[in-house]
N, C-alpha and C positions, 0 to 999 in steps of 0.2 A: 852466946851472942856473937864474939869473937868468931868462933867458927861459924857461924852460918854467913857474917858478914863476908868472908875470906870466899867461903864459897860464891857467892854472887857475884862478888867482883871478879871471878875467875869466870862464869858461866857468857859475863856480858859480855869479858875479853875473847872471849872464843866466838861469841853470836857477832863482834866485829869482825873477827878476824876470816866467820866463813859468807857475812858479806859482802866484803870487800872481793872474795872470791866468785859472784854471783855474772855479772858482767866485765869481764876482764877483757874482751878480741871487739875489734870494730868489726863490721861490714865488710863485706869485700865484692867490687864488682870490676871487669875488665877497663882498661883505660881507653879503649877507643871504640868508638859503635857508628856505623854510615848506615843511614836510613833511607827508603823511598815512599813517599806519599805522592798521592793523586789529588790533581786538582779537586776533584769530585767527591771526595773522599777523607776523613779524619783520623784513619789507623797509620799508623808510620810503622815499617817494615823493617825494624834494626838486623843488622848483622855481626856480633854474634847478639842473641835473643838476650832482654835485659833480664838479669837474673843476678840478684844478690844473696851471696854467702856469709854467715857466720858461726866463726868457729865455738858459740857458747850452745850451739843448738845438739842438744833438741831440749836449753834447758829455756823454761815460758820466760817470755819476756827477752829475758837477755838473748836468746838464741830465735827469735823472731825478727822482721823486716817491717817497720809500722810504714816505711814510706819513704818516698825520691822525692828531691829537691832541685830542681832546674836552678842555675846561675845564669845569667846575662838579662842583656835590657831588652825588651819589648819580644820576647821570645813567645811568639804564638804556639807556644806547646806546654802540653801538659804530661807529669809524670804520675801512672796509678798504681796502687798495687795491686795485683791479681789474685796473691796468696802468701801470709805472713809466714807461713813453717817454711815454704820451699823458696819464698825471696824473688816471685817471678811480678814482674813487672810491665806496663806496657807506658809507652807514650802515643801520647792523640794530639791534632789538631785544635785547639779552642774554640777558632773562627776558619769560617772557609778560606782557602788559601788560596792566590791569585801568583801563577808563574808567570805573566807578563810583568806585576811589578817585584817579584825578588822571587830567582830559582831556586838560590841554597841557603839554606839558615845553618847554622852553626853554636852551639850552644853549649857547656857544661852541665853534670847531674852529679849527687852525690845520692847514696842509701844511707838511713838509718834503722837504728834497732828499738826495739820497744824501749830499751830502757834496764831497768833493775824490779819495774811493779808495774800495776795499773797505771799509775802515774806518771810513766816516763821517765821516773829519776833517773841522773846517770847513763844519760842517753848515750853513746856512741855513735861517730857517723865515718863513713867510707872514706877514700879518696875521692878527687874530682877525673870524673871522664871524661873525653871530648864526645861529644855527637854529630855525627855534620848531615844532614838531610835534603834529598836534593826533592825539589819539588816536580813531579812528571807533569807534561802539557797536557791539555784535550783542545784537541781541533774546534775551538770553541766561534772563531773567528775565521771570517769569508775573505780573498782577498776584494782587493781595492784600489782601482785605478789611481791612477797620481793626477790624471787630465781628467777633467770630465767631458771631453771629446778630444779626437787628434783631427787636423786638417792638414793637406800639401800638396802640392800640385808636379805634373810629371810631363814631358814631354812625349807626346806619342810616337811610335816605332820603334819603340828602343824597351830593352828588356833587362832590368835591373836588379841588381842583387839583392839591394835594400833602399824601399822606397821610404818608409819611417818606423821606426820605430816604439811599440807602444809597454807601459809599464806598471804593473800590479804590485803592492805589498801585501803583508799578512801579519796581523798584530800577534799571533801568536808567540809565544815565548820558543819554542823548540826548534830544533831547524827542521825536522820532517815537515812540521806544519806552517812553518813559518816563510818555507820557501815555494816562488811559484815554476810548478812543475810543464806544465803548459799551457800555450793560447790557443782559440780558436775562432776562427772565422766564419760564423751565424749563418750570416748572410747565403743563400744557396746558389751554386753555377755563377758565380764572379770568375774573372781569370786571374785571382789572387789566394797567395799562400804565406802561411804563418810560421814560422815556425818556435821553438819552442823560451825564446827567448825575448819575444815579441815584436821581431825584423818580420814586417812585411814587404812582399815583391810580387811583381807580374809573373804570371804562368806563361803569359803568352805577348806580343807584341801589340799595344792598345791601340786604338785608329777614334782618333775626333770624331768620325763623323760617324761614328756606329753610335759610342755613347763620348757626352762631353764629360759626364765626373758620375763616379760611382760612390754611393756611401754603403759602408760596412758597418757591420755590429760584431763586435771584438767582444770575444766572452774570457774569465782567464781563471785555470785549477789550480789549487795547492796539492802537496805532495799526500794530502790526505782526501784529496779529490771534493775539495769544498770545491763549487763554482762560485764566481763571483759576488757578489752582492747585487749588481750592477752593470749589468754591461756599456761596453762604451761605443760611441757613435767614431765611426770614421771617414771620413770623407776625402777623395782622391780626385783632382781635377786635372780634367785633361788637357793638354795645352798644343794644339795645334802645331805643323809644324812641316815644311814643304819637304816630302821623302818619294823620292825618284823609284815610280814603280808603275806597274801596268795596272790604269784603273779600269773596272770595268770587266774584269774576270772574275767569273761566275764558277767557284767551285765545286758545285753537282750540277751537272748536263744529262739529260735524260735522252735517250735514244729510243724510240719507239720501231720494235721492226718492220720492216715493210715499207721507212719510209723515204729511203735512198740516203741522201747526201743530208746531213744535220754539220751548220754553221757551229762551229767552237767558239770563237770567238767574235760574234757580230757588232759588237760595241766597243773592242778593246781598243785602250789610248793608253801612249807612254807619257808620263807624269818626269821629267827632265829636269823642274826646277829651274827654270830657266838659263840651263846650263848649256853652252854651246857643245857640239856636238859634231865630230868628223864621222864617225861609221858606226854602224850598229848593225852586231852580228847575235842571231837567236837559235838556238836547239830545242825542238821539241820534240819530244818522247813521249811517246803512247806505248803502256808499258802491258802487256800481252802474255807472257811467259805462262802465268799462272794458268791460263786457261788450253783447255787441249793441250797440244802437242807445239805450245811456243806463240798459237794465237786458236783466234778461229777460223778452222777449215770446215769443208765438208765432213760428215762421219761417215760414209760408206765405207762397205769394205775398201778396203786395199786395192781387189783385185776392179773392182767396180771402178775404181778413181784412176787407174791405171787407162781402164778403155775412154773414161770419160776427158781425159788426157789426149789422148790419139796413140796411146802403145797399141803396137800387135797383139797378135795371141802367142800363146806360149807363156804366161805368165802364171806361175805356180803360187798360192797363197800358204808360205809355211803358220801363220799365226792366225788363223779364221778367226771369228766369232762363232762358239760350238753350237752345234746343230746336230740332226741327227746324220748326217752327211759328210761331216767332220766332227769329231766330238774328241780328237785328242788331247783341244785346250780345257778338257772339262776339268775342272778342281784346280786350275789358275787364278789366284786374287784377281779381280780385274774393277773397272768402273763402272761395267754392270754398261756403261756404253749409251748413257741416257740424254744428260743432255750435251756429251761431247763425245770425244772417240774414245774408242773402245782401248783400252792399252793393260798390257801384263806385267805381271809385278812379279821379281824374279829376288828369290831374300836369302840365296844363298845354300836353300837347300831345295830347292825344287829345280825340275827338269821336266821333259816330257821328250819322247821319241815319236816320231815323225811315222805314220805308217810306212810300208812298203809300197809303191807304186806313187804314189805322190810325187817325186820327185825321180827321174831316172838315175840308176846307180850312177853312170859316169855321165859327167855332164858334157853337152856338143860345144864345140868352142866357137864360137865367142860366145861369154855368158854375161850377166847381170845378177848381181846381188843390191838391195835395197832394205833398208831399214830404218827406224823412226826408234834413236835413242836417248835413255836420261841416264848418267851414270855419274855417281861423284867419286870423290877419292875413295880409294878400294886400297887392300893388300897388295903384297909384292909377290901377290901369286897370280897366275892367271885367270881369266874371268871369259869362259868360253860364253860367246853369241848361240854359232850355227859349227855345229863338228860332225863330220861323218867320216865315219871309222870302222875299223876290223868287229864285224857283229861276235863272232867266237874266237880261240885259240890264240889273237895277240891280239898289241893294242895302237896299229898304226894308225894314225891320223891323217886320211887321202887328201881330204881338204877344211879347214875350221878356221872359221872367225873368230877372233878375241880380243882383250883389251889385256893388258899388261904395263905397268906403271905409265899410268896415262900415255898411253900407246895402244893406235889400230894397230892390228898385225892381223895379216891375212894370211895363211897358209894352205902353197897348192902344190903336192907330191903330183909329179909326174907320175903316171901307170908305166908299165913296163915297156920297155924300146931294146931294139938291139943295139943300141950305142948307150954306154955306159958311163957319158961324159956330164960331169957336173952342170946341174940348169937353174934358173931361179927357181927358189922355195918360199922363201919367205920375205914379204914386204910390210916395212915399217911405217908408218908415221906417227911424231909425234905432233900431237893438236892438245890446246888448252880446252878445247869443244869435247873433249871422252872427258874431265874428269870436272868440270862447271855443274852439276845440277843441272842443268839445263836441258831439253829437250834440243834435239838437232836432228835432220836428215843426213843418213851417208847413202851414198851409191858408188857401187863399186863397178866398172865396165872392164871385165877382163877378157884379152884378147892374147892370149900368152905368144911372146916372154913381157906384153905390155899390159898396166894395169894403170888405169886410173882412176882417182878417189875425187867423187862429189861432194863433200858438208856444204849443207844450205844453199848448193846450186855451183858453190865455187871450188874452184879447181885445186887440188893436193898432186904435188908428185913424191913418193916415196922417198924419205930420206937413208935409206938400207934398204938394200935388197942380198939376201945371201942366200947362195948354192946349195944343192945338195944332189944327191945322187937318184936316179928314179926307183920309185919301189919294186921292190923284188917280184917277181911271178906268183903267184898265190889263187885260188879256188875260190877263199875264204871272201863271205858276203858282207854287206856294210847296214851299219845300223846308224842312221840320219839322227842328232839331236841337237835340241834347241834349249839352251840354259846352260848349258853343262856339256861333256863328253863322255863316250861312254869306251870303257876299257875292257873290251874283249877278251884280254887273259883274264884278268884278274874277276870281270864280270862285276862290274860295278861303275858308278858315275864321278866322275872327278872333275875340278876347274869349276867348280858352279860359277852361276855369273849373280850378279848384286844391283842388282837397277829395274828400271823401267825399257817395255819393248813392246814396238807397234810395225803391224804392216809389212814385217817381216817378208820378205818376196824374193825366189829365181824367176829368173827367167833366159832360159836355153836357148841358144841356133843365133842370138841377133843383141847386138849391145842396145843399149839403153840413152836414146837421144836427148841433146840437150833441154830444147823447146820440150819435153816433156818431164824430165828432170824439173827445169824451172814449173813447169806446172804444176806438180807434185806437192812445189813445195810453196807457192803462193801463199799467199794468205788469203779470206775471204774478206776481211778486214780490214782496216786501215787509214792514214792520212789522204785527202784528197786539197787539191788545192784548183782554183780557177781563177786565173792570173786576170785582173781587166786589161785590156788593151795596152791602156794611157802608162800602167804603172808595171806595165809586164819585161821594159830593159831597166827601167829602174832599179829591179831586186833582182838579186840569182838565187833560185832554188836548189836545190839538191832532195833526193829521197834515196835512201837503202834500198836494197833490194824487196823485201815484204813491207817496205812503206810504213811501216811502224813509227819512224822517223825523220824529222826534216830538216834542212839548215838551209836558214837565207841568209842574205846577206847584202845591206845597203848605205848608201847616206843620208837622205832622203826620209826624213820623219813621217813625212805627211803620205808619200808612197810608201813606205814600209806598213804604215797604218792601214794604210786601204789592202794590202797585201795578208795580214795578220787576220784582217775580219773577212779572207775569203777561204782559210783553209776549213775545213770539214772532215767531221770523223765517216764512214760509210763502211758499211756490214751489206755484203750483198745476198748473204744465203737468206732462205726463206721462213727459215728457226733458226735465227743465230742463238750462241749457247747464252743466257744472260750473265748480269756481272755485274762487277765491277772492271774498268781500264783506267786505271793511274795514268795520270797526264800533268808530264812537267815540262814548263820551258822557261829556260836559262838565256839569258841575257846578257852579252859584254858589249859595252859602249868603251868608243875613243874618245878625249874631248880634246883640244889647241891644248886647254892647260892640264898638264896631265896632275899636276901639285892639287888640284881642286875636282880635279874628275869624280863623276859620280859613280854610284854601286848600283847599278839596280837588282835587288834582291830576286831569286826563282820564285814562279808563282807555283803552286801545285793545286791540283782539281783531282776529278777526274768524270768518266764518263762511265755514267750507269745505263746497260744496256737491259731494258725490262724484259720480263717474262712474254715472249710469245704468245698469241691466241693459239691453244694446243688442236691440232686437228683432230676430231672424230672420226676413223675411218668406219665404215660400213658397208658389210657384204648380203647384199639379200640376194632373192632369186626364188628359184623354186627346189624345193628343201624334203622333198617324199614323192616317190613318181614309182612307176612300176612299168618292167617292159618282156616281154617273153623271152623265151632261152633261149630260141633262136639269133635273137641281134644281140646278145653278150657271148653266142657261139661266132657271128659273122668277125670275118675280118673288119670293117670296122666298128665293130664293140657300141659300149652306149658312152654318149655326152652324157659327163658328169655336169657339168653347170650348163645347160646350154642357155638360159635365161641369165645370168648372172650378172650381176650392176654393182660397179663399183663406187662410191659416192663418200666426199669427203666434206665434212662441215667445219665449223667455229663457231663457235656462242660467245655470245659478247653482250654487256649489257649499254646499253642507251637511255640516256635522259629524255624522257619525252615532257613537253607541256600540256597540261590537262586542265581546259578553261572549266573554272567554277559557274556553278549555273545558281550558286546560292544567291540572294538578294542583298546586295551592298560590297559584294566579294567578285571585285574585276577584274585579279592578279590571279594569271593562271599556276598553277603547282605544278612541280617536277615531278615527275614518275618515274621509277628504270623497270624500263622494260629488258627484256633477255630476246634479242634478235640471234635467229641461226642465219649463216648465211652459209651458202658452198661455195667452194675454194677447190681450186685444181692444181696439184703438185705432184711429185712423178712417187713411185715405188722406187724398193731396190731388193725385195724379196719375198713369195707367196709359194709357201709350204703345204700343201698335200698329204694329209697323213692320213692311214687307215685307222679307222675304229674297230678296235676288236685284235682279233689273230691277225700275224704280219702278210703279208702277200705270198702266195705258194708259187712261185716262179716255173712249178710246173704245169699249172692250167691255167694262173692267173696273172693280170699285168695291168699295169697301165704304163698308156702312150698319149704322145703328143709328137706334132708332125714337129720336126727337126727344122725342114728349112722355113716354118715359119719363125721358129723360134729364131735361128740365125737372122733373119731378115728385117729382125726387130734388133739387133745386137744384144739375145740374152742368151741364158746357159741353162740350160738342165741337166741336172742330175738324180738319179734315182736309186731308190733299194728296196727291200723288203717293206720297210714301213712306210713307203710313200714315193714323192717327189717334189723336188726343189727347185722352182725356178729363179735364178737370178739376176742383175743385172738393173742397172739406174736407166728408167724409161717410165714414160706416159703411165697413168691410169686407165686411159682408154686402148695401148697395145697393150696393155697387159689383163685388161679384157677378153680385148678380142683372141688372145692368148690363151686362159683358163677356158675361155670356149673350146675349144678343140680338143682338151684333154678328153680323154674315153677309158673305160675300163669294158677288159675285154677275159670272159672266163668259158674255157674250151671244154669244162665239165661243170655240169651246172644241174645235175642230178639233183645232189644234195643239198643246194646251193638257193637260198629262199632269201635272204636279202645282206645284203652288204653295206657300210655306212663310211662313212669319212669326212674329212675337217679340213677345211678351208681357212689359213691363217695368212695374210697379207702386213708388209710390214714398210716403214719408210726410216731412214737414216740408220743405216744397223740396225734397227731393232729399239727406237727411240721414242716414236709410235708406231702401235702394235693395233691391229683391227679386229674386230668381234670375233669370236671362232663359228665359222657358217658350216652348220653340218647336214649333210645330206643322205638319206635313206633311199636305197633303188631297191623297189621286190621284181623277186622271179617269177614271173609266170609261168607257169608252166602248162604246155598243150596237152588237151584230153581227147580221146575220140567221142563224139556230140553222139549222143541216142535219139532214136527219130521218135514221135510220138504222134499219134492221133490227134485229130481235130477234138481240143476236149470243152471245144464254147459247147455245145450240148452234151457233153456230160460233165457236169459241172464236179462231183463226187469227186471222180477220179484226178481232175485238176490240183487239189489241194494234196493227192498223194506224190503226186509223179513231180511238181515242182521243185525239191530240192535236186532232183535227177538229171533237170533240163541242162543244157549248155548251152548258152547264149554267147555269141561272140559278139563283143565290145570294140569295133575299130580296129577289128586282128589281133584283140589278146586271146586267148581263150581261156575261159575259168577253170579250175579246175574239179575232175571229175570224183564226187567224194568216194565213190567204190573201187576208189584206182589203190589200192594196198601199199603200193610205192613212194605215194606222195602224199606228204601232209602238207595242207592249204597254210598259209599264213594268215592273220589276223586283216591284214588289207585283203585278202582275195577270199573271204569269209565277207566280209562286210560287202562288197561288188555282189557276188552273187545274192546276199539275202535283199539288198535294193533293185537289183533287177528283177530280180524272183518279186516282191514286190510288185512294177511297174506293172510286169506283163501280166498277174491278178488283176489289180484293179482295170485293164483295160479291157480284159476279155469279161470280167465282171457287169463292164459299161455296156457293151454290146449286148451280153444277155439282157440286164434289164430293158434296153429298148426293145429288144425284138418281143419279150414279155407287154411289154405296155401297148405297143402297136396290135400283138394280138387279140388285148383284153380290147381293145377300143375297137374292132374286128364285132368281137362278139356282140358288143352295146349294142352299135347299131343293127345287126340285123334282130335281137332282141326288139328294138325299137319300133323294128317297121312291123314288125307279129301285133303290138300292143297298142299302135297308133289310133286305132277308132275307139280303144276301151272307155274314153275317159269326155266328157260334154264341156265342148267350146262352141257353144254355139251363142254364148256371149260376149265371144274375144272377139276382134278381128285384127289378126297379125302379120304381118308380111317379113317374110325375113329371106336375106339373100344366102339362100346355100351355100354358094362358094364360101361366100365371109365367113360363114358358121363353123365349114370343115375347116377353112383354113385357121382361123383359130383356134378350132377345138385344137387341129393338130400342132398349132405350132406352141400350145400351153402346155399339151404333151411332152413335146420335147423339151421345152423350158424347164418342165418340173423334173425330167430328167435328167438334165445339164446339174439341175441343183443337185437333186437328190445325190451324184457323180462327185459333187463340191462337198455336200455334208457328209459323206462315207469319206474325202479324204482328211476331212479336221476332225468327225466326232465319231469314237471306235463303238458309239453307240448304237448307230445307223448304220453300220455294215453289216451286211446282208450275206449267207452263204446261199448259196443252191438249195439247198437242203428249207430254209427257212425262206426263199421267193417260191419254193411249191407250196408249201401247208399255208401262205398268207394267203394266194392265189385260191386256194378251197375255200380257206374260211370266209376272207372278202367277199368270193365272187358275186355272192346272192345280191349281196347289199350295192356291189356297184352295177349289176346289173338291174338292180331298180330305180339307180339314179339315173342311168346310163339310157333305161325305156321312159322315163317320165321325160327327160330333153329332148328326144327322139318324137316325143307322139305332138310337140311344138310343129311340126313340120311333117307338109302335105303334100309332100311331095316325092318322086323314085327318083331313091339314090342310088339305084343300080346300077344303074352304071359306070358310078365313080370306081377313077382303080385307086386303090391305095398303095 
């Protein structure tokens, strides 16, 4: 008993002592954790992940996690366990959480462990951690105005930085969402702007009397691009207020071409303020540059506007419009020359050489050079115009145009002399006009050792002129370019030039006068002004040279004003180019107090110059003709157009009234009608080109009498593929012009018809006219075969017709057995209609003299049979003549017909061959009609002649 007790109390002491060992280690988790949760949302996103450790694991219970214990007051979160072996844990939201009323929470957590059993004895628990958690926004909330409208009133003319400002909040908790990122202003085409802080201001300078107050709708986004909730009303009043300016200008002016002088200003008044006033001085510009070549001119050639100037001849066109006459500008950028001049566009690596003969190698002195250029700031190299130079073995430069850091430089080498004494070479000037963008005219009149330089009509004298010695003796021939230079040793092009070029022109033997200079360079366009009487010492005028611009100047309000409403824009060409022309005028007044003077601000406009009614040119005439080989062998050859009409239209449409004829409806309705009208304005080009193979210069030509052409002041010229007449003149001489051209071919064997094309043009090439083409055949003569009378033998008729030859008016057809000539398609078609005609006529004649015969036979038929038949109970009386003359003139009527139905129905033609077999089969039967009319009448007809 002893012993067993001893054992027990030994067994319990043990069973304590390996209990007490069962749960020995707390929990362990890290001491800090930062969290993020979403509004939207109840999982919180700890860093590091919650996970509690203990070291009795892996023994049950004691090495298990039964659960987290949050500390603090009102702590919306909860702590779960995930997994009691591995100690993993989450926390969540309880209730949806709200970051506009608390961002970050903050809170303590502790793990514990199961325990020692089921029961939990013996629990152990962790440390405490901190948690801290921040709560994320969502753009849940729109902003929100602070006004529920803004009002304020501004003074008009004046243009402000900030007229008021308007202000949004955003309940959001975040600041992405909470701040507002931008306004905007709803409202469409106001002249007000927002920007992003809610400072609104004028775009533009407001005026009372357009609008007195605008109201806007102000919208406003947050950084998460909610818009508003609401937008707000704003309202801007306008507040009148006396500002010194020109009322009454009208900033689009529309100019209609064709109709001279258009008022700019008809109503214009200075607005003063009733400020007193000693002088008032205005500048007005009409601003032109953009258009052509600095305004608008005519576009004709160059060489055209030179004659229509009053220049001589002699005037060489180095930069045409290509043709086939000139075609070395071919592969040039250009403006195509449509509705303004034609100009080349030079980019630095283009060039083109001038043919041979163009231009005489050495030029007679005194010469002219002229040009229309655009050039702006360029390199510190040089920028050749026009250079003519050594064609092979060097590379000397006889005479060349250039530009060189904004500087003309002209360069002219002396040819060889026996004096060997230094002479001028080279002249400078420097002009702000080479390096502006700008278009400008130069002319240059050299008369060696003097040279003078024209831009825009006014006079340059060289500021450098330097020496050189004359060129050496030399064989070697010269190669002309334009763009560039070309360098003979080396054989290649150097100094390109960089700009725009028009009009380019020598002209040899005779300098280049002033009065045509200025003419050149006029403008068609421009300021006009007509002074009245009363107010004409009151103001002084002034104009520029091209009128583009004016300055007056007076003291005198009330004349100044009358003065202002009479100046006038005027385009006098007949297609001016349309536009726009920018139109400013600048205003300075004086007043007694100068402390109080007013400003009057520039007005600006401008004047739109509309599209033109485009002319339709139109070349008709007669377009296929044919003529024998004889008169394209004669010296004067055949008229190509000799009918030809030239005629020039416009179409335009018109409003017509068209009275209703409906019942209750007494307002007439507008209709557009499309009226053509003709219009008469001159040429300045009509090109002649062959169709087909080019002209063979040994049998073939064409001419035009010379001194009509001079006597008209036009030009032709010609080649292989045609000819070109030139030159700004009438529609009706240049008519009577292409009348006279002929082509003339001195071998005309082979030769069955030839074609060509008629192309007429006005303004360079701006409009351009139908292309009128014309076909001429060859006739060609045959020897005619004589033939027999074949009206009685009709058979033979129908063999021998294609054989015949009939002459038409002197052509002669030709004859198809001739081996040597094949007819053409027109002279195939002549003979099968003549061949034709003279069938049916010799046809007509048989059948009469057939019908006359048969009617022959009736009656003597008649008078055999007349007693056969008993009337002795008629009594008749009939007048013979009447009878014959009837019968016979029904005869011929039904022959007339019969004549008419053979020529419309191919059913009723009748050969020879079928007027004899009807004449046997008929005969019986009309010869019993022919004796029953006959035995009516008792009387001799013998002696009628038929």
């Amino acid at each position: 008993m002893r012993i067993c007790g001893a054992v027990g109390l030994l067994l319990g002491l043990l069973c304590a002592v390996e209990a007490a060992k069962v749960n020995k280690h707390k929990p362990w988790i890290e001491t800090t954790y930062h969290g993020i949760v979403t509004e939207n949302d109840d999982k919180v996103l700890l860093d590091p992940p919650l996970i509690a450790l203990d070291k009795d694991a892996p023994l049950r219970y004691a090495g298990e996690i039964c659960g987290f214990r949050i500390h603090g007051q009102n702590v919306p979160f909860e702590a779960v366990v995930l997994d009691k072996s591995t100690g993993e844990g989450v926390i969540r939201a309880k209730d949806k959480l709200d970051c506009e009323l608390q961002k970050e929470h903050t809170f303590t957590i502790q793990a514990y462990d199961c325990g020692e059993g089921p029961e939990g004895d013996n629990m152990k628990k962790s440390h405490k951690a901190t948690v801290h958690v921040r709560v994320n926004d969502v753009n849940e909330y729109s902003p929100v105005f602070k006004e529920k409208s803004y009002k304020t009133t501004v003074i008009e003319g004046k243009k402000y930085d900030s007229i008021l400002k308007v202000e949004a909040v955003d309940a959001d908790c975040s600041f992405q969402f909470s701040q507002i990122c931008s306004y905007e202003i709803v409202t469409p085409d106001v002249p007000f702007s927002i920007d992003k802080d809610g400072n609104i201001k004028n775009t533009e300078k407001l005026n009372y009397s357009k609008d007195r107050m605008y109201k806007l709708t102000v919208t406003a986004y947050d950084c998460g691009k909610n818009r508003a909730s609401e937008d707000v009303l704003v309202k801007i009043n306008i507040k009148p207020t006396c500002k010194p300016s020109w009322q009454g200008f009208n900033k689009r002016i529309e100019y209609e071409p064709g109709t001279g002088s258009l008022a700019l200003f008809p109503s214009l008044h200075l607005e003063t303020c009733e400020e007193p006033i000693t002088s008032i001085q205005v500048s007005i510009m009409l601003e032109t540059n953009h258009i052509g070549k600095g305004c608008d001119r005519d576009t004709y050639s160059e060489k055209s506007l030179h004659k229509l100037c009053g220049a001589s001849t002699g005037t060489v066109e180095l930069l045409p419009a290509p043709s086939s006459s000139a075609n070395w500008t071919v592969g040039l950028p250009t403006d195509n020359g449509h509705d303004s001049d034609q100009v080349f566009e030079f980019n630095g690596t283009q060039a083109i050489k001038v043919p041979e003969g163009v231009v005489s190698t050495t030029l007679k002195e005194p010469f002219t050079i002229s040009v229309w250029m655009r050039h702006g700031p360029g390199s510190r190299e040089k920028e050749t115009i026009l250079c003519n130079s050594d064609k092979t073995e060097m590379n000397r430069h006889h005479y060349s145009l250039y530009v060189h850091n904004c500087r003309l430089v002209l360069l002219l080498r002396q040819e060889p002399t026996e004096s060997e004494n230094y002479k001028p070479a080279e002249f400078h000037w420097k002009l702000d006009q080479v390096c502006d963008k700008e278009w400008h005219h130069y002319v240059l009149n050299i008369e060696f050792p003097a040279v003078t330089l024209f831009v825009d009509g006014a006079t340059f004298e060289p500021f450098l002129v330097t020496e050189d010695y004359p060129l050496h003796a030399s064989k070697i021939e010269t190669q002309l370019t334009i763009g560039a230079c070309w360098q003979g040793g080396s054989v290649r092009m150097t100094q390109y030039f960089r700009g725009n070029l028009a009009g380019l022109m020598i002209r040899s033997g005779k300098l280049e006068n002033k009065k045509v200079i200025d003419c050149l360079y006029t403008c068609k366009e421009g300021l006009d002004v007509q002074l009245p009487e009363e107010v004409a010492s009151a103001v002084k005028v002034e104009f520029n040279p091209n009128q583009s611009s004016l300055s007056l100047e007076g003291d005198d309000i009330e004349s100044f004003e009358k003065v202002m409403q009479h100046i006038s824009y005027l385009n006098s060409r007949q297609f001016p180019t349309p536009g726009i022309r920018h139109l400013r005028v600048t205003t300075t007044v004086k007043c007694f107090n100068e402390e109080t003077c007013i400003s009057v601000p520039d007005s600006e406009g401008y004047v739109m110059v509309l599209q033109p009614e485009e002319p339709k040119i139109s070349l008709s005439g007669i377009d296929h003709f044919a003529r024998g080989a004889a008169e394209f062998e004669s010296t004067e050859g055949v008229t190509l157009f000799p009918e030809l009409r030239i005629v020039s239209t416009i179409t335009r449409e018109v409003e017509v009234e068209a009275e209703t004829e409906t019942e209750g409806e007494d307002d007439p309705t507008v209709q557009e009608t499309v009226v053509s009208e003709e219009i008469m304005h001159n040429l300045d080009t009509c090109e002649v080109t062959v169709v087909g193979d080019d002209l063979n210069g040994d049998h073939e030509s064409l001419e035009v009498d010379l001194a009509q052409i001079q006597q008209r002041t036009l030009e032709m010229s010609s080649s292989n593929v045609g000819m070109v007449i030139t030159g700004v003149n009438t529609m009706a001489n240049y008519e009577q012009v292409l009348h006279l051209i002929r082509y003339r071919n001195w071998h005309t064997e082979a030769l069955f018809d030839r074609k060509f094309k008629l192309v007429c043009s006005e303004l360079n090439g701006r409009y351009i006219s139908n292309e009128f083409k014309v076909e001429v055949n060859v006739i060609h003569t045959a020897n005619p075969v004589d033939h027999a009378n074949n009206a009685m033998v009709q058979p033979q008729f129908i063999n021998q017709v294609q054989h015949a030859s009939v002459d038409l008016s002197g052509h002669n057809l030709v004859n198809t057995h001739q081996g040597s000539v094949v007819p053409s398609a027109a002279t195939i078609v002549i003979v099968v209609c003549v061949s034709f005609l003279v069938f049916m006529i010799i046809l007509g004649v048989f059948r009469i003299r057939a019908a006359h015969q048969s009617t022959m036979r009736d009656q003597e038929n008649g008078k055999e049979n007349e007693m056969d038949w008993d009337d002795s109970a008629l009594t008749i009386t009939v007048n013979p003549m009447e009878t014959y003359e009837d019968q016979h003139s029904s005869e011929e009527e039904g022959d007339e017909e019969e004549e008419e139905s053979e020529d419309g129905e191919e059913e009723d033609d009748i050969t020879s061959a079928e007027s004899d077999s009807s004449e046997d089969e008929g005969g019986e039967q009309e010869d019993q009609q022919g004796s029953s009319r006959q035995q009516q009448l008792e009387w001799d007809d013998s002696t009628l002649n038929y």
